[in-house]
N, C-alpha and C positions, 0 to 999 in steps of 0.2 A: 293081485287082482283075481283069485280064485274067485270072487263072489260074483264075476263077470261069467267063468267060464259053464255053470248049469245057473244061470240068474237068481237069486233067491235075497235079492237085497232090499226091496222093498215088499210091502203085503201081497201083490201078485203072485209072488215067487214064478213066472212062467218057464223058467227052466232052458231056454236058450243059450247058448254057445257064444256072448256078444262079441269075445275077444276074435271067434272066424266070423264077424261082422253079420252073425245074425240079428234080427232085431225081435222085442217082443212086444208087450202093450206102447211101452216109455216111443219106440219107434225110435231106438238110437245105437248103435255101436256100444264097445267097448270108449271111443274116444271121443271125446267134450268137445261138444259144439256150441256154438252162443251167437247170437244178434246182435248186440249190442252193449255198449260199455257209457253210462253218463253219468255226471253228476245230474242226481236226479229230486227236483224240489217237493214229487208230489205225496211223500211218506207225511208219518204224523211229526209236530212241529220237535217233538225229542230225538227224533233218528234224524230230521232234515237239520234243526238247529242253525245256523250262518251257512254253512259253507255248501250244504245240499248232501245227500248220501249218495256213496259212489257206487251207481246199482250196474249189475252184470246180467243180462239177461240169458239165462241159456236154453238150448233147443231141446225139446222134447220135456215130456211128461208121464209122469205114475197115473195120474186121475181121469183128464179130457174132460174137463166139465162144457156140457153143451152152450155156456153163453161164456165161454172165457174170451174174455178182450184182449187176449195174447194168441189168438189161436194162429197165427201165422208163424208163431214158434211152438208154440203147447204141440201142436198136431198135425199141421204142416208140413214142419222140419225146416224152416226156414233158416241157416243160419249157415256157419264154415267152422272149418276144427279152432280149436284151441288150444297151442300148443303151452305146455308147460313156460316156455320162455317168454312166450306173447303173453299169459294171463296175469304172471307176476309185472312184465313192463305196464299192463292194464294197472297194475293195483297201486304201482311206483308213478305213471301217471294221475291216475286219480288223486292220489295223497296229497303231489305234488300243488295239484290246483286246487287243493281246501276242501277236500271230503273228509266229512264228518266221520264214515265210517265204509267198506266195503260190504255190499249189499248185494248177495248173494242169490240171484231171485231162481226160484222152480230147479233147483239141480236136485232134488230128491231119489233122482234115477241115475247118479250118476258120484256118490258119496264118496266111495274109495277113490277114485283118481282128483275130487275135488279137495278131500284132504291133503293127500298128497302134497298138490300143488301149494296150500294156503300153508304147507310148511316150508316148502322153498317160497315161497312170497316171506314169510316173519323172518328167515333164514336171510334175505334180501335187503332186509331195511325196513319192510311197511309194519310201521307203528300203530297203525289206527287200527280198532276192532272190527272185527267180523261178523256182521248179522247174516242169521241164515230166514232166506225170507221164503219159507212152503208153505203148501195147502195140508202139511199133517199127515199127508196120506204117507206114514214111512214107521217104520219099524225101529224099536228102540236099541237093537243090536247094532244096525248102520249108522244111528244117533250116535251109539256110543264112540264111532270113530271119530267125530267130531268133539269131541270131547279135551276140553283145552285148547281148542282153536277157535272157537266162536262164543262170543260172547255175548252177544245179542241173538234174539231169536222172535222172530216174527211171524208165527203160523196162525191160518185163516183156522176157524171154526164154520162151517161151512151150513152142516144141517147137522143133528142129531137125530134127525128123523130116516130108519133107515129105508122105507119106500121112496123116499126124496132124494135117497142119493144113490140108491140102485139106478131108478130113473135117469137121472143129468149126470153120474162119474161111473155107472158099471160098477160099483162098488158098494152092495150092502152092507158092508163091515167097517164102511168109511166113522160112522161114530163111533165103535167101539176101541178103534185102528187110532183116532185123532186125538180122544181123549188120555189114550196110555201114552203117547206121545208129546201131549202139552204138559201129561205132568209131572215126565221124566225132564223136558225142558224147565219150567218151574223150578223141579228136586235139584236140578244140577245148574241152574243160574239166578240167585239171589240178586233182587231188584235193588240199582244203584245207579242212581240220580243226583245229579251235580248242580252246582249254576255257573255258568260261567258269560265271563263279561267280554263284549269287543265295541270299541266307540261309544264308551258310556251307555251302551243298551245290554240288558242281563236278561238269557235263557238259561233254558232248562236240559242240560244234556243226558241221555241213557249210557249207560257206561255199560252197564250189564243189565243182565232180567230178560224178561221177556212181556212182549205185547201180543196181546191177541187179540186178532180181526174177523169182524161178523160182519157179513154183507146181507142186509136185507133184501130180502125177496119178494119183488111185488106181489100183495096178497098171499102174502103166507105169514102171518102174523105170529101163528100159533107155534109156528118151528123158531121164530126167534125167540119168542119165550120159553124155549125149549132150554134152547144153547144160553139164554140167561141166566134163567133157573141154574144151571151146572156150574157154569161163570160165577156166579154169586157163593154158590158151596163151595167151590174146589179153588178159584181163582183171584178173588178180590184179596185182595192190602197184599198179595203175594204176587203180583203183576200189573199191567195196566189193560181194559179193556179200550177195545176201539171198534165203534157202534157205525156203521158205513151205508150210506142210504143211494147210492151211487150206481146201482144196478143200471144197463143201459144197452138198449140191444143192439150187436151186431154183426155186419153180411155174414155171417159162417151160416151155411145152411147145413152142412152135413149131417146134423142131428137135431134137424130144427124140431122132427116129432118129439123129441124129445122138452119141449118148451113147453108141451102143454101140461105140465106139472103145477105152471104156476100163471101168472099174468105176463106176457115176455115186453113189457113197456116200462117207461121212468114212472120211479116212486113219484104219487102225489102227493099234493098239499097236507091232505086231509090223514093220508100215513103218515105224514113227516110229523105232523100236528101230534096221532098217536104214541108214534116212536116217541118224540120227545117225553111227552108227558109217563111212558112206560120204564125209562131209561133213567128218568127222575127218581122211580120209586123204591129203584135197586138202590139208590146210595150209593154206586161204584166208589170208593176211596182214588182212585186214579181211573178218570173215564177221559176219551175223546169221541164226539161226533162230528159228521161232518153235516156243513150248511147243504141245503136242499138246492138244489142246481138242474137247469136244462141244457144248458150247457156241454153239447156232445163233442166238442173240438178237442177235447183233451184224447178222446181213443187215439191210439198208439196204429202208427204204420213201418211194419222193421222193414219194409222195402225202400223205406225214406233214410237217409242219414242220420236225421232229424224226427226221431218217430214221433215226437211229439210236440207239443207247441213250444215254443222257443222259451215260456215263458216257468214250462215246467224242467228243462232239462236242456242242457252244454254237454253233445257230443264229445266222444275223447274215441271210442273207439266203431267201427261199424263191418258188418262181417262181408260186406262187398268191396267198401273201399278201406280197411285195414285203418289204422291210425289215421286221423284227423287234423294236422298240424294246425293250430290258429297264433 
């Protein structure tokens, strides 16, 4: 865990001591903390597939982006440790109840000890793959630990515009940081796609590859054409895009000046209307979008057992009440 004891594992580098439990940007120890454990319905339909993906929520963050709908774990710190023993019976749980795959969400601050672990998890029994599901903001050094343990990889493309993300992540170097990132993920996980059948109905399953997610940003047109544009050169028929029109404000104020970058409200009609029609003219060979919804019921509360609607996600674990028996 040297990379813990002067920090230098993600683009920050802030050089902290995490292992004498100092903290730096991430705001976490040396030790894995997490929120929440569920099979969770609301990925795209290749990682959810029948059985749901078994996502792991954990605490803390590289980035802090001003409207993240996890900020009660992004930034907060909301969550309890994780001990090696707990997160593999998590993953022996999950499996158990028909996750597609173990879904690994925001641990980018926390790589070496998450390796670690996903080797005593394969070491254990859990058969099913490993998505690592980040915002990119991570260094291709600390990827490389993960390297044969993950199989899946689902990082956000966020902005390529780097006033855009100085502003909402502290981070002007987040484009050039996320680009060598996706396409070290790309270089080292070749897209594999299955079908498989349950009850006479046939999906589509990810085996490997990677997916990569753009969340549109109200009235900023011109930066998703940005992240297109690169998407289109560096990414098509060698992954799958996924076009997200979902933005949705909420209570964090801690950096609310910082929303004035953009429009801080639900994509409308009339963008959705755009979006579509612009999303059409790339050709994606593997694209998803999602339907245009008002629908705010789906944000996420980790102070709930049930952080979300019943109909997106089956607790299995929760960082107040521990395992979940049903």
């Amino acid at each position: 865990m040297s990379l813990y004891e002067s920090c230098s594992q993600c683009p920050r580098k802030c050089g902290v001591n995490r292992k004498e439990g100092k903290k730096g940007f991430c705001g976490e120890s040396a030790k894995l903390k997490a929120a929440s454990a569920c099979l969770h319905f609301g990925e795209e339909p290749l990682v959810t597939v029948f059985g749901g993906s078994g996502a792991i929520f954990f605490t803390g963050c590289t980035l802090h982006c001003a409207f993240c709908q996890n900020y009660q774990i992004s930034q907060q710190g909301m969550g309890a440790e994780l001990s090696e023993e707990d997160f593999v019976k998590v993953c022996l749980t999950l499996e158990e109840k028909g996750a597609e795959n173990i879904n690994l969400i925001t641990g980018s601050h926390s790589i070496p000890l998450i390796a670690q672990f996903i080797k005593a998890a394969k070491s254990k029994g859990v058969k099913i793959p490993f998505a690592w599901n980040s915002s990119a903001y991570e260094s291709t050094e600390s990827l490389e630990l993960l390297k044969g343990l993950v199989d899946i990889w689902l990082p956000d493309m966020k902005t390529l515009n780097s006033e855009m993300s100085k502003e909402l992540f502290q981070a002007a170097d987040y484009p050039s940081v996320c680009k060598r990132a996706i396409r070290w993920m790309i270089s080292n996980s070749p897209l594999e796609i299955e079908e498989f059948s349950k009850n006479g109905e046939k999906r589509e399953k990810i085996r490997s590859g990677v997916i990569i997610r753009h969340l549109f940003l109200p009235c900023r047109m011109e930066d998703t054409i940005l992240a297109l544009d690169w998407l289109k050169a560096h990414a098509d028929s060698k992954s799958c895009i996924s076009l997200m029109s979902q933005y949705t404000p909420v209570p964090f104020h801690d950096r609310k000046s910082s929303l004035c970058a953009f429009q801080n409200r639900l994509v409308n009609r009339d963008e959705d209307k755009t979006l579509r029609e612009l999303i059409d003219s790339y050709c994606f060979e593997y694209l998803f979008y999602q339907d245009l919804s008002s629908d705010t019921d789906w944000l996420p509360d980790f102070s709930r057992v049930q952080p979300f609607s019943n109909a997106l996600a089956t607790p299995v674990w929760h960082w107040k009440d521990g395992f979940i028996e049903k």
